[in-house]
N, C-alpha and C positions, 0 to 999 in steps of 0.2 A: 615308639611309632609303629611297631609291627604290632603287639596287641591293642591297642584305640587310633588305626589309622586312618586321621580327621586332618595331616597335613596336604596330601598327597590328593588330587581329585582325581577319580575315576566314576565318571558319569555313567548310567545304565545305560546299556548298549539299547541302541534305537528299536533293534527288532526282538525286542521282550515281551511278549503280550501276558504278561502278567502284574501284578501289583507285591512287593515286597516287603515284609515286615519287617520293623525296623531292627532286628538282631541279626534280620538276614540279608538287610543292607549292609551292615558292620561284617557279614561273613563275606559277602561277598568284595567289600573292598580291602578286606583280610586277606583274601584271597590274589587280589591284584596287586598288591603292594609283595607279597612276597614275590610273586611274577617278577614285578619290577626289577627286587632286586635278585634276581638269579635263583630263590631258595623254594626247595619242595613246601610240601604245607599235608599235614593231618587234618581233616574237617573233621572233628570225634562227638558233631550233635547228639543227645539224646535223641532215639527212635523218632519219626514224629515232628521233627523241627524242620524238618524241609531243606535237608543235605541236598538233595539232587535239585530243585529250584536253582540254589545258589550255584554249584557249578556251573548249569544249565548257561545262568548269567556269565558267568565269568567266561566261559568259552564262548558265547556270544558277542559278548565287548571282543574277546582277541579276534573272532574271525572279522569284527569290522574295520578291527585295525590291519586285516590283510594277514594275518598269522594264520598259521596250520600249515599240516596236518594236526589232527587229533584224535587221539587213540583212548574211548572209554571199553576196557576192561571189566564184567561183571559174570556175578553168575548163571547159570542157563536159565535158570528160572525166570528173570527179569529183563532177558536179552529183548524182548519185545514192548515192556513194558518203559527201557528206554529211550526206544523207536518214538513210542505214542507220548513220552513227556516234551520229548526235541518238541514232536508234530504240534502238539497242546499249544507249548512255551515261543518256541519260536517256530511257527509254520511257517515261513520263509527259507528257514535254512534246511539247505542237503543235509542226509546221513545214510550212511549205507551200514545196512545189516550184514555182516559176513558168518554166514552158514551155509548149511548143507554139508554135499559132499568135500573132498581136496579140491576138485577140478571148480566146483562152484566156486568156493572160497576163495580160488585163484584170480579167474575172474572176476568176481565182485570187488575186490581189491585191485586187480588193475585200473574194471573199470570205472573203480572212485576216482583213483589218480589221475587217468586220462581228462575226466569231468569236472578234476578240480572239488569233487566233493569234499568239502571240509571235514567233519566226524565220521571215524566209523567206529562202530561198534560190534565186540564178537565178545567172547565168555570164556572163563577160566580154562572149563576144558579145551578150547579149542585153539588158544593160544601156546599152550604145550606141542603142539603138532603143527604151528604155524609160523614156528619163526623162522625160516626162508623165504615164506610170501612178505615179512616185514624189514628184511634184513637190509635192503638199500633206503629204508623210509626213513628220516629222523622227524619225529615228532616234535610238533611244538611243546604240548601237552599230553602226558598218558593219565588219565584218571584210571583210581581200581577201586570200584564200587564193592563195599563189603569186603574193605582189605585185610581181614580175617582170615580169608582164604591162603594168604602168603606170611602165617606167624610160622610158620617153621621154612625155616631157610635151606634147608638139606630137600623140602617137595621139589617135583619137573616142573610144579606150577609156579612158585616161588621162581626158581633159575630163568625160566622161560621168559619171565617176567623182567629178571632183570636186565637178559640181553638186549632188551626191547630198547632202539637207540631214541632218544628224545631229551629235550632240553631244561622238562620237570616234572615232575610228578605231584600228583594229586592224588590222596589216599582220602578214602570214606568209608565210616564205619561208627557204629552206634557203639559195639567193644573194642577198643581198638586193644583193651588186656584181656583175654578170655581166661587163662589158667596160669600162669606167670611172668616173669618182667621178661623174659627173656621174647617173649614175643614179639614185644618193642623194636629188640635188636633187630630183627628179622624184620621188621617194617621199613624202619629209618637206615636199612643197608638199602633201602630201593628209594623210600624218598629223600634222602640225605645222606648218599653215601659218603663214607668218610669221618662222618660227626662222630660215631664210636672207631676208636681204633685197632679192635679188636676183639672175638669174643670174648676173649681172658678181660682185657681193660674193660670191658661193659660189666663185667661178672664184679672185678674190683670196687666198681663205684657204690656209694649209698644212695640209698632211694630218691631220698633229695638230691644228690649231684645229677642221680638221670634224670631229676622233675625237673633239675632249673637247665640244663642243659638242652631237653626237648620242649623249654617252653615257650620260644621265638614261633616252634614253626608246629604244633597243636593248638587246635582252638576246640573248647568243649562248652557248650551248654545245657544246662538241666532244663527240661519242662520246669521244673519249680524255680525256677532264675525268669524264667520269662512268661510264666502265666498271664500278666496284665498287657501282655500283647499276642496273646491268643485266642481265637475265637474257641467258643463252648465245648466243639467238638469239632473235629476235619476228619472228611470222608477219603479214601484216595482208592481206585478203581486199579486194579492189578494186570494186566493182560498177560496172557500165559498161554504158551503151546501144548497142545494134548501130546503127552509121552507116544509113540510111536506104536504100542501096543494099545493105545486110549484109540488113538483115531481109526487104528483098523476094527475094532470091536463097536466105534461107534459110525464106522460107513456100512459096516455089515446090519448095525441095528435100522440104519433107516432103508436100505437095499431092502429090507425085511418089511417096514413098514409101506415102503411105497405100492408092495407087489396086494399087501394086506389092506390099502386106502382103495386101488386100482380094484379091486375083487371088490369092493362095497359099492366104489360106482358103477361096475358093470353091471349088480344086480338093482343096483337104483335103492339101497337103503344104508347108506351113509349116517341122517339124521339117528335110525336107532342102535347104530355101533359107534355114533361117536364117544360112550365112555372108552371105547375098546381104542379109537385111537388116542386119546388125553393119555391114556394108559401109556402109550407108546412114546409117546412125545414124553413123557414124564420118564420114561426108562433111558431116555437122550440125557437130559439134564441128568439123571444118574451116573451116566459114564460117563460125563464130563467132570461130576466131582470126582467120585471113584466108583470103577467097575465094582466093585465087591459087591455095592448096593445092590448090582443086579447079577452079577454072575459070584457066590459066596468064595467057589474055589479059585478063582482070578488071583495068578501069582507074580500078574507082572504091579509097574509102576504109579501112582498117580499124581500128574505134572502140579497140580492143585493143592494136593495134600503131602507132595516133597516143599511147596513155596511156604505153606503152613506153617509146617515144622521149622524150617528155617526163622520164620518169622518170630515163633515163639520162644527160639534157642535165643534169637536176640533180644 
């Protein structure tokens, strides 16, 4: 019943403005039915399949049924690009960004609570330095988007993670093994505590006793399992914050340009330097992918080409 759950109804939450495919109707009431009965859940889709849709749903149904708080976990890179799927998926429902500074973080966090804001969302790093602003909260659900991030059990981000007080856990991730079994353990001590009884007994068991023992509450599918419910290709738009040293090199670039546009129409010949500004505008879109393109010896970050890499290591 836990992997083909077709006894149990769990109807799409009303405020879904989306359309669901049918693998990812079957995740999403995979999803619910483990809820039901009390148990974490591993979502381990291949890249591509539409991991965050299904959540999306699944915490949508709980906030109709009056449930939350909800606490999604991800990396800094995507922090925004969760914002804008809620806003996409369900524009109806709150969520609150928790960033910035402490003092911000503090407040944004209160004032979800005060408002009843159902979801909020912060990021691996900042969860390590925030668990006092979480410590009276118990959550209905904690999602950890790319929970990769917490295969080693001895990280502050791991620990951080799992002081975090809530009632389940939702883990997501395209690898959910990156380099040995042992990473598993380190997962399922957060969404299943208790299931292994120790690292020694995790270490004892054969691959098959962890398969069949973690296979209630892992659901995984291949793109080649579900090609004939896929369209051709899916596009999906990333949104992303410029690294901190991106934005100031890119307000100095337009500070720069505006004085440079301002001087063209003071002498009233705009038309015959507008290569020189296309030039300019073109050096913007530069340093929003990476400074290097236009400054070679630029040694700081770029927020763009960190989500890349990420992307590609998965």
């Amino acid at each position: 019943e836990l992997k083909e759950p077709d006894q149990l109804e769990f109807p799409l939450p009303k405020s879904l403005d989306a359309s669901l495919r049918s693998y990812q109707e079957t995740g999403y009431r995979w999803l619910r039915t483990l809820d039901y009965y009390g148990l974490g859940a591993v979502l381990a889709d291949d890249m591509g399949l539409g991991k965050t849709l299904q959540t999306i749903a699944f915490l949508a149904s709980k906030i109709e049924e009056g449930k939350g708080p909800f606490l999604v976990v991800c990396p800094a890179s995507v922090l925004y690009n969760w914002e804008h799927e809620f806003q996409k998926f369900t524009p109806q429902l709150e969520t609150a960004l928790i960033s910035g500074t402490k003092e911000e973080r503090a407040s944004q966090v209160k004032q979800a609570l005060d408002e009843d804001i159902p979801v909020l969302i912060t990021s691996y790093p900042l969860i390590q330095r925030d668990g006092d602003l979480y410590a009276d909260i118990n959550f209905s659900t904690m999602v950890l988007d790319e929970s990769q991030y917490v295969k080693n059990m001895n990280t502050k981000t791991a620990k951080a993670v799992r002081n975090i007080r809530r009632q389940q856990t939702v883990a997501l991730s395209g690898t959910p093994i990156e380099n040995h079994l042992g990473e598993l353990y380190s997962l399922f001590t957060i969404v299943m505590p208790g299931l292994f009884e120790s690292p020694a007994h995790f270490k004892s068991l054969t691959r098959q006793e962890i398969s069949d023992k973690i296979k209630p509450f892992l659901l995984r599918r291949l793109k080649s399992e579900v090609l004939f419910d896929l369209p051709e290709k899916t596009e999906s738009t990333e949104y992303i914050d410029l690294a901190s040293e991106q934005k100031q090199l890119y307000q100095t670039q337009v500070n720069l340009l505006k004085e440079e546009v301002k001087t063209y129409i003071d002498k009233d010949n705009v038309q015959s330097n507008s290569m020189s500004i296309l030039a300019g505008l073109t050096r913007l879109r530069q340093i929003c992918n990476d400074p290097r393109l236009v400054l070679p010896n630029y040694d700081g970050v770029s927020a763009k080409l960190l989500r890349v890499l990420e992307l590609l290591e998965e």
